[in-house]
C-alpha positions in Angstrom: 0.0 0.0 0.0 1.1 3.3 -1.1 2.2 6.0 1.2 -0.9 8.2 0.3 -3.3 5.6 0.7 -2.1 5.3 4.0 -2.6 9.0 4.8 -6.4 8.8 3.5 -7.0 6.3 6.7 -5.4 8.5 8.9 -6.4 12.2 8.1 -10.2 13.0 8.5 -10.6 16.2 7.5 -14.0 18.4 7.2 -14.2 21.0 5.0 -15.8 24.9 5.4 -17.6 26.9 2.7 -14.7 29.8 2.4 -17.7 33.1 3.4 -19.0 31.0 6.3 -18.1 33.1 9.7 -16.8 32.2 12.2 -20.0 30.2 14.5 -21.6 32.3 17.3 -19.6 29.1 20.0 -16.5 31.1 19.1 -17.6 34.7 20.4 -14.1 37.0 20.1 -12.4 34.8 17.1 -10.9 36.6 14.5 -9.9 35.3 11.1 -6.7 35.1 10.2 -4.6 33.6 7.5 -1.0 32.6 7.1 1.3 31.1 4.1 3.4 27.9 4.9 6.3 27.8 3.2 5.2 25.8 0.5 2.8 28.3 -0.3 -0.3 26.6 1.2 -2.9 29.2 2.7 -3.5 28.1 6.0 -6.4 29.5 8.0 -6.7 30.0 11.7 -8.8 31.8 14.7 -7.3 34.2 16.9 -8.4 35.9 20.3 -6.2 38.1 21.9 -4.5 37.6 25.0 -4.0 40.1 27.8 -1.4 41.9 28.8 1.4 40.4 30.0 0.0 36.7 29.4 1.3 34.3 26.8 -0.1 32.8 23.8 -1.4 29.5 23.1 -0.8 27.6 19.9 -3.5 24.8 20.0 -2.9 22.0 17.5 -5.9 20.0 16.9 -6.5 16.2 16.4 -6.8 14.4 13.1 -10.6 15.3 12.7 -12.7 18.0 11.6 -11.7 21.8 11.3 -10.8 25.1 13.5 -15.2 26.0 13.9 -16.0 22.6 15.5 -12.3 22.9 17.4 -13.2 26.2 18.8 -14.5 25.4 22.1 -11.2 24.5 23.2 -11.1 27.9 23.4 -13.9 28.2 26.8 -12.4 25.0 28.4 -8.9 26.4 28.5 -10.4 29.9 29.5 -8.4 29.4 32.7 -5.6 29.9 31.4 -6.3 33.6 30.8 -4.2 33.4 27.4 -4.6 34.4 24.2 -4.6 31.3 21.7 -4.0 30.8 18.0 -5.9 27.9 16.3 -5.2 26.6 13.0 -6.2 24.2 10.6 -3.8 21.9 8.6 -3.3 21.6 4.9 -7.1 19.9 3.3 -9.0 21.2 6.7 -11.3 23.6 6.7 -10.8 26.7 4.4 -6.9 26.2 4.5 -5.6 25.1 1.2 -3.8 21.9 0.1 -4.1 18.1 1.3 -3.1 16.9 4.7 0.5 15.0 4.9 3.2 15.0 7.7 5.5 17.4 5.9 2.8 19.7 5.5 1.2 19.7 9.3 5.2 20.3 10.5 4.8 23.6 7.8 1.0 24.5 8.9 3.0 24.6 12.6 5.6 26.8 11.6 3.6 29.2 9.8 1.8 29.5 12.7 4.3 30.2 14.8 5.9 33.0 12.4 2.5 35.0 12.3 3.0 34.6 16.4 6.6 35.9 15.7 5.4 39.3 13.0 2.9 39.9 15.8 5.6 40.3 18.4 5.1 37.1 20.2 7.4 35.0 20.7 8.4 31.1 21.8 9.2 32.5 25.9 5.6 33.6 25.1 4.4 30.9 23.4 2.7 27.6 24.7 2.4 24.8 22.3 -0.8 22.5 23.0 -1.1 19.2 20.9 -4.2 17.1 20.8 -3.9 13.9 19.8 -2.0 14.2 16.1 -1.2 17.8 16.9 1.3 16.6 19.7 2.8 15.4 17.2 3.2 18.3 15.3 3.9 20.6 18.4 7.0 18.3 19.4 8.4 18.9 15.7 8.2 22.6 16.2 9.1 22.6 19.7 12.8 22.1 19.1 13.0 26.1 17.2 12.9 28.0 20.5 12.7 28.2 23.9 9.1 28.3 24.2 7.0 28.8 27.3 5.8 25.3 27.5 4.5 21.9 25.7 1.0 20.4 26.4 0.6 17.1 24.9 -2.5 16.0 25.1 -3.7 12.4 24.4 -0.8 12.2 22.3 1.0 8.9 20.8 4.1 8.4 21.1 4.6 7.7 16.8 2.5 6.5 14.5 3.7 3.2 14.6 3.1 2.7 17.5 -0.4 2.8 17.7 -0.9 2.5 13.6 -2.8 -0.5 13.7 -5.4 1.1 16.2 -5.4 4.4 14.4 -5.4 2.8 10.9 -7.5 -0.6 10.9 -8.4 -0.5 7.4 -5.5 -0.5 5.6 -3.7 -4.1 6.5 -0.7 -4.6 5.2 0.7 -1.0 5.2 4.0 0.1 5.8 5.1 3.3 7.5 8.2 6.0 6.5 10.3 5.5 9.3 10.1 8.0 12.0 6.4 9.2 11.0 5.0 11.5 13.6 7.7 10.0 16.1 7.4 12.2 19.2 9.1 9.7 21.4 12.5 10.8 19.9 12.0 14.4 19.9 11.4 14.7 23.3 15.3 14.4 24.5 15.6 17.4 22.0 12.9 19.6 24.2 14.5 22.0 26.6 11.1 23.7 27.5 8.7 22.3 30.2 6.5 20.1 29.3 2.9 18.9 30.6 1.7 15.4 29.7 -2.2 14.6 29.9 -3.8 11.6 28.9 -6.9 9.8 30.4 -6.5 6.6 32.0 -9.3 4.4 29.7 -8.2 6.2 26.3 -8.9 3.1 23.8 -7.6 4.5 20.6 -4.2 6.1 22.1 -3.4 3.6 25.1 -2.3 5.5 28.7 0.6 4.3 28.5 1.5 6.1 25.6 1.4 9.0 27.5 3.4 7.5 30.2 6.0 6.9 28.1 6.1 9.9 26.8 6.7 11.3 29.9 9.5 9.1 30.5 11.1 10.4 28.0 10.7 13.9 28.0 13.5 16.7 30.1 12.6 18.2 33.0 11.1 20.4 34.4 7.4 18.0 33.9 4.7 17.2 34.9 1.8 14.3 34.7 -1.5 15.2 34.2 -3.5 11.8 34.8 -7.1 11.9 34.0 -9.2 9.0 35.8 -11.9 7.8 33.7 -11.4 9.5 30.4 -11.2 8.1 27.3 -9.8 10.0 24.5 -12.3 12.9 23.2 -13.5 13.7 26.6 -11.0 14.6 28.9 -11.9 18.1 29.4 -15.1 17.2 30.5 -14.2 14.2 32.7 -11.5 16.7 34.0 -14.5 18.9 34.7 -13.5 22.5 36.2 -10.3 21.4 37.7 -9.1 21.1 33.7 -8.4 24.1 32.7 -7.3 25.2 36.4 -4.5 22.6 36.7 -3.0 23.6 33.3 -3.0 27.1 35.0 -1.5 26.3 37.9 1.3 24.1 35.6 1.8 27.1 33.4 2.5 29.8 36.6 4.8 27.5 37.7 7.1 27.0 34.8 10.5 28.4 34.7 10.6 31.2 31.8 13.1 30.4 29.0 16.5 31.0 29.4 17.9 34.0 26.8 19.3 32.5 24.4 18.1 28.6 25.0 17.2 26.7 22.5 
């Protein structure tokens, strides 16, 4: 099986008419729109963050598109940060089709229309869901960023490819797809792990592992009785709270780190 037919299993993306608003769950959110640098358009929604507070880059899971995403927004409203979510290449309005090369690119054009807006990685905290961990621990090695939040991430594709992809038997994977696990030694910034303990598509102890392997300063955010899609609410208002109190905490960047 071919490397694209692979990617068809795993990507699920939804698509949005290109005049359709923003929905009224996503009160505050403005457009915005950034170029990857392979010249895919890749669209976003922005609200502001008070003064003095960092930003959030939220990186979404492998399904549907930054309007159904947005209220992420209200359960991390805790945090008292501003936040930047984007879709990938073939989600929502942003252009092109979804491949690993192309999320890593999405991620970095995000964070350079962080950078032309004065914000930058000691202010920036990158927050993966699911296949967005994935992407946030590529980019996480440019700078010495406020913090990483993986969330119900795997630890590579491989490892959990036969769960994630059941319909194509008989694949085979590039090596190193979407391989977190050996990024993390690379990660100099703190880094908050959460995963919910009966998560059936990406096992807890993928997120235990990747805790083992990532630096210090870290922290374990274990969430009893979630699966995968519903740890916020399991969490319930102690979610967003804890992530608070994990972000106070955290170091800043050291000038110059890396």
């Amino acid at each position: 099986m071919e490397e694209e037919d692979i990617e068809r299993y795993l990507y699920y993306p939804d698509r949005l008419p290109p005049g359709m608003p923003p929905p009224r769950w996503a009160p505050g959110a403005e457009e915005v729109w950034m170029e990857a640098d392979d010249g895919v358009a890749v669209h976003g929604l922005w609200w502001g963050r008070p003064e003095g507070r960092p930003a959030v880059l939220f990186l979404h899971g492998n399904a549907q598109e930054v309007y159904s995403w947005s209220p992420v927004r209200e359960d991390l409203e805790a945090l008292d940060c501003g936040m930047l979510l984007i879709d990938y290449h073939g989600y929502g309005k942003s252009g092109g089709t979804p491949h690993e090369a192309g999320l890593y690119a999405d991620g970095r054009a995000a964070l350079e229309w962080l950078s032309e807006r004065g914000i930058g990685p000691p202010e920036t905290v990158l927050f993966g869901k699911s296949l967005g961990g994935a992407v946030a621990c590529e980019i996480a090695g440019g700078g010495p960023f406020k913090g990483l939040v993986l969330e119900s991430t795997f630890t590579s594709l491989a490892s959990v490819a036969r769960r994630l992809l059941p319909v194509a038997p008989g694949y085979t994977l590039a090596p190193g797809a979407y391989d977190s696990l050996s990024r993390l030694p690379g990660i100099t910034c703190p880094v908050l792990v959460i995963h919910g303990t009966e998560d059936a598509l990406i096992p807890f102890e993928e997120g235990v592992a990747l805790f083992k392997a990532a630096n210090e300063p870290k922290e374990f955010m274990e969430v009893e009785g979630a699966g995968h899609n519903d740890v916020s609410m399991v969490a319930g208002r102690n979610y967003g709270a804890l992530i608070r109190h994990w972000l106070d905490g955290t170091e800043p960047p050291a000038p110059g780190g890396s």
